[in-house]
Structure formats: C-alpha cells, structure tokens
N, C-alpha and C positions, 0 to 999 in steps of 0.2 A: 792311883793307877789310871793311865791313859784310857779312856772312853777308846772303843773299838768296833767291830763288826768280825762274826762268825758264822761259817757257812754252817748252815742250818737243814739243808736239803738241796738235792742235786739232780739233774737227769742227761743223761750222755747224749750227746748230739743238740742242734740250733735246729730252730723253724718259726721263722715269721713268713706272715701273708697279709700283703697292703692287698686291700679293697678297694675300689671307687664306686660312689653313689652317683648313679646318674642325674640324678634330682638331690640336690640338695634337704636335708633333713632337719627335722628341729632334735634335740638331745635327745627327747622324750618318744622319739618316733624309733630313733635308733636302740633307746632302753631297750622298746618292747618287744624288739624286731633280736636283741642278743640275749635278753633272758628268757625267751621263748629256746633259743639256741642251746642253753645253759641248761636247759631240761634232761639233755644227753651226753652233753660236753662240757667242760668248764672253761668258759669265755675270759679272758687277758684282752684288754687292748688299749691302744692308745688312740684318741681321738682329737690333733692337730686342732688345736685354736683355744679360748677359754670360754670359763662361765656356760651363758648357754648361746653364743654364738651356734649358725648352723653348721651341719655335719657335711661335709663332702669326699672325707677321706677316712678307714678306719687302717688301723695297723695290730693285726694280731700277734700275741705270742704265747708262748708257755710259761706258766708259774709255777714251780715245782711247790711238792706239796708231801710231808711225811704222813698227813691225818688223811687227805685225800687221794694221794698219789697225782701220777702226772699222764697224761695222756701221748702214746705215739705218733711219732710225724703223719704214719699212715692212716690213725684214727682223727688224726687234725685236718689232715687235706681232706678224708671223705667227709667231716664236716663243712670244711671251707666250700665245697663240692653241692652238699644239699641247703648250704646257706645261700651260694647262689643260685642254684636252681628255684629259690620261693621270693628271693629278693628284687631280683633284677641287678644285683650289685654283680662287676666284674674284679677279676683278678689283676692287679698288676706285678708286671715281673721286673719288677726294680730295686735287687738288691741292696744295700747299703754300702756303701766303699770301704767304710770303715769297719775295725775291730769289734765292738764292743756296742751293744745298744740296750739303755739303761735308763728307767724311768723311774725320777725321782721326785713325791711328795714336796708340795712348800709347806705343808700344814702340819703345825708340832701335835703328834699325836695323833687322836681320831673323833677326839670333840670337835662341834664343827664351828666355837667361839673361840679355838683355840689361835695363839699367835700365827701371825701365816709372813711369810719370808717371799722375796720376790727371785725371779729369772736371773735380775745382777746378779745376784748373791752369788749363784750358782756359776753362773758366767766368769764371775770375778777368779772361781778356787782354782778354773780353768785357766785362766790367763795367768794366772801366777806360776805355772809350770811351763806353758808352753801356749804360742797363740793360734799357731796354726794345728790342724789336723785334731781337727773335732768339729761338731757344730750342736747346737743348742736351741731349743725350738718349743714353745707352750704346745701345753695337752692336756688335755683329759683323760686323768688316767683310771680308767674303770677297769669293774671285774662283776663276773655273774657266774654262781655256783651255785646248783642243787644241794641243799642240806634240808633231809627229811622230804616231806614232803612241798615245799617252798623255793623258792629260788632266792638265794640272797645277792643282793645289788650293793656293787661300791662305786663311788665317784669321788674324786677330787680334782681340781685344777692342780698343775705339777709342768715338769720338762720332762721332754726327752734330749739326752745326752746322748751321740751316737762319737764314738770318737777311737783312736789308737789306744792300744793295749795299755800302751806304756803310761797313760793319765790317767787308769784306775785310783791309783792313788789319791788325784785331784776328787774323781767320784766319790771315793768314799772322806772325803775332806768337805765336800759339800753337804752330803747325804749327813756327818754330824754338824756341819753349821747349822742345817734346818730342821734338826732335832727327829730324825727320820725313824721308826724304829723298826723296817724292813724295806729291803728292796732286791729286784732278780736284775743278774746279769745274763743276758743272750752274748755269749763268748764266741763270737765267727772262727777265731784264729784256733781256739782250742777246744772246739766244736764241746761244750758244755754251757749248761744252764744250770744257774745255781741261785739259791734264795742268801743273802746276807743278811743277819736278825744282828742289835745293838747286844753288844756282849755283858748278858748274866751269868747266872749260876744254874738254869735253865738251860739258855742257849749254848753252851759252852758245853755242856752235858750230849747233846745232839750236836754239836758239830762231833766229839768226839764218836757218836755211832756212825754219822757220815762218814768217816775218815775209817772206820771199823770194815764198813760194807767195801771199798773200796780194793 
C-alpha cells in the first residue's frame, strides 16, 4: 500500500505575521525572546536562513493541534501585539502571492543523527510538475509550547515552500521523499489550516474524527 498523508487536525481560517528584527539576532536570543512568548501562546514560526546563522526576519503561523487546540486570529494578533510591544520587533504587511505556505523538515524523524536530505530534493519534486509558480527558501522551522509547567522548544533546519494550490501534490511528494512524519498547511485560497500526519492506523483514526467534526 502507497505510503500517504492524513489530515490529522484542522482550524478554519489562515493567519501568518512576518516580523522584522531591527538588530539582527543570534538564534538563541530569539529562543528566549518566543518561549518566553509560548508562556501564553503557542509560538509556530519560521526563521529564513539555516543552522545558526543570524536572525532578521521571523514568520509566524498557526499549528493546529487535537491535544492542545489552536489558537484564534484575534488571540494571535493581541500576541503579535504584546510581542512587539517588549521587543522592538515590527510588523510587516507582506502577504504571500501565493496559495499555499508550507514548512517542510529535511530531517527523517526527530533524532537529531538521523538522515537529513537537502533544499534540491525538495526543489527537484517541484520542478517535476511545474517550474514556475512557487518558490522555495531555507528555514528554521521552530515551535515553543507550554506543557505543564515548562515550555518545550523545537528546532530544525527545513524549507519553506510557498506555492499554487495546484502543487500540493508535488508537497506532499517531497514531505515523503524526506521521510517527514508531519507537517501544517496555511491554505490562502481555502482559507483553512490543517496538520498532515504520515498515514497509520492512528492517524487514519483522527483524520476520520476531523472529517466527523466537520
């Protein structure tokens, strides 16, 4: 049976907010500066470049969540709101042209000796459908959640794929080249946000309650 991906959790409506660092940052500056953030909200973002290159841009979004739930646009901006109020960081209002915007792991798994696949790869699933109308760009793809009383932090080096509806397919063709076993789509066009988990006997189980709520 074909290796797959099922929608696992969903939330109605899209909301990203690019940031700009006035002062450039080192990774470690901007950890402490979003899991301090993650005290009240749970932090999604992608951070433009790799390894620990410095920080001068962040790109927030939502990761929908069946164990934590997902936070509202209106709950997202008054954080975006009191994060620039302590930061000095500003807003910017540069939507994406495209469809679709979707961050994608190079690391199999979540050991951090594990195989790691590179931007080609990713590039490559892309230009097998189509060359134009997408584009493709390293990240750092973090996240910061309160669980209990602790904040847990993720990181990895990955891409961001921002591209036409219609090369979903190429995304999720990548996301199993690089052995991925989650990832959220922010859908512009069909204004939803949904988590894609690699297809079990588990995940198949909740995509059917998703599909239930509906």
């Amino acid at each position: 049976m074909t290796t797959t991906y099922v929608e696992v959790a969903s939330a109605e409506g899209v909301w990203t907010q690019a940031l700009h660092l006035p002062v450039a940052a080192t990774v470690g500056q901007v950890r402490r500066v979003l899991t301090d953030a993650a005290r009240t909200w749970p932090v999604a973002a992608f951070l433009p470049g790799k390894g620990n290159e410095s920080v001068e841009d962040v790109l927030l979004y939502r990761d929908p969540s069946r164990t934590y739930g997902t936070p509202g646009v209106s709950a997202c901006d008054a954080a975006v709101r009191a994060l620039v109020s302590v930061t000095g960081w500003t807003t910017v209002d540069d939507p994406s042209p495209f469809d679709v915007i979707v961050g994608l792991g190079l690391r199999e798994g979540y050991e951090v000796g594990a195989t790691r696949h590179s931007p080609d790869e990713v590039d490559g699933h892309l230009h097998a459908i189509r060359r134009t109308g997408w584009r493709c760009y390293t990240a750092r793809l973090v996240s910061a959640r309160s669980v209990g009383h602790a904040v847990r932090w993720y990181a990895e080096d990955g891409v961001v794929v921002e591209a036409e509806r219609r090369l979903l397919p190429a995304v999720r063709a990548a996301a199993l080249g690089c052995a991925q076993h989650r990832y959220v789509v922010t859908d512009v066009t069909a204004q939803r946000t949904y988590a894609l988990q690699r297809a079990t006997a588990g995940a198949r189980r909740e995509e059917r309650a998703v599909r239930h709520r509906r």
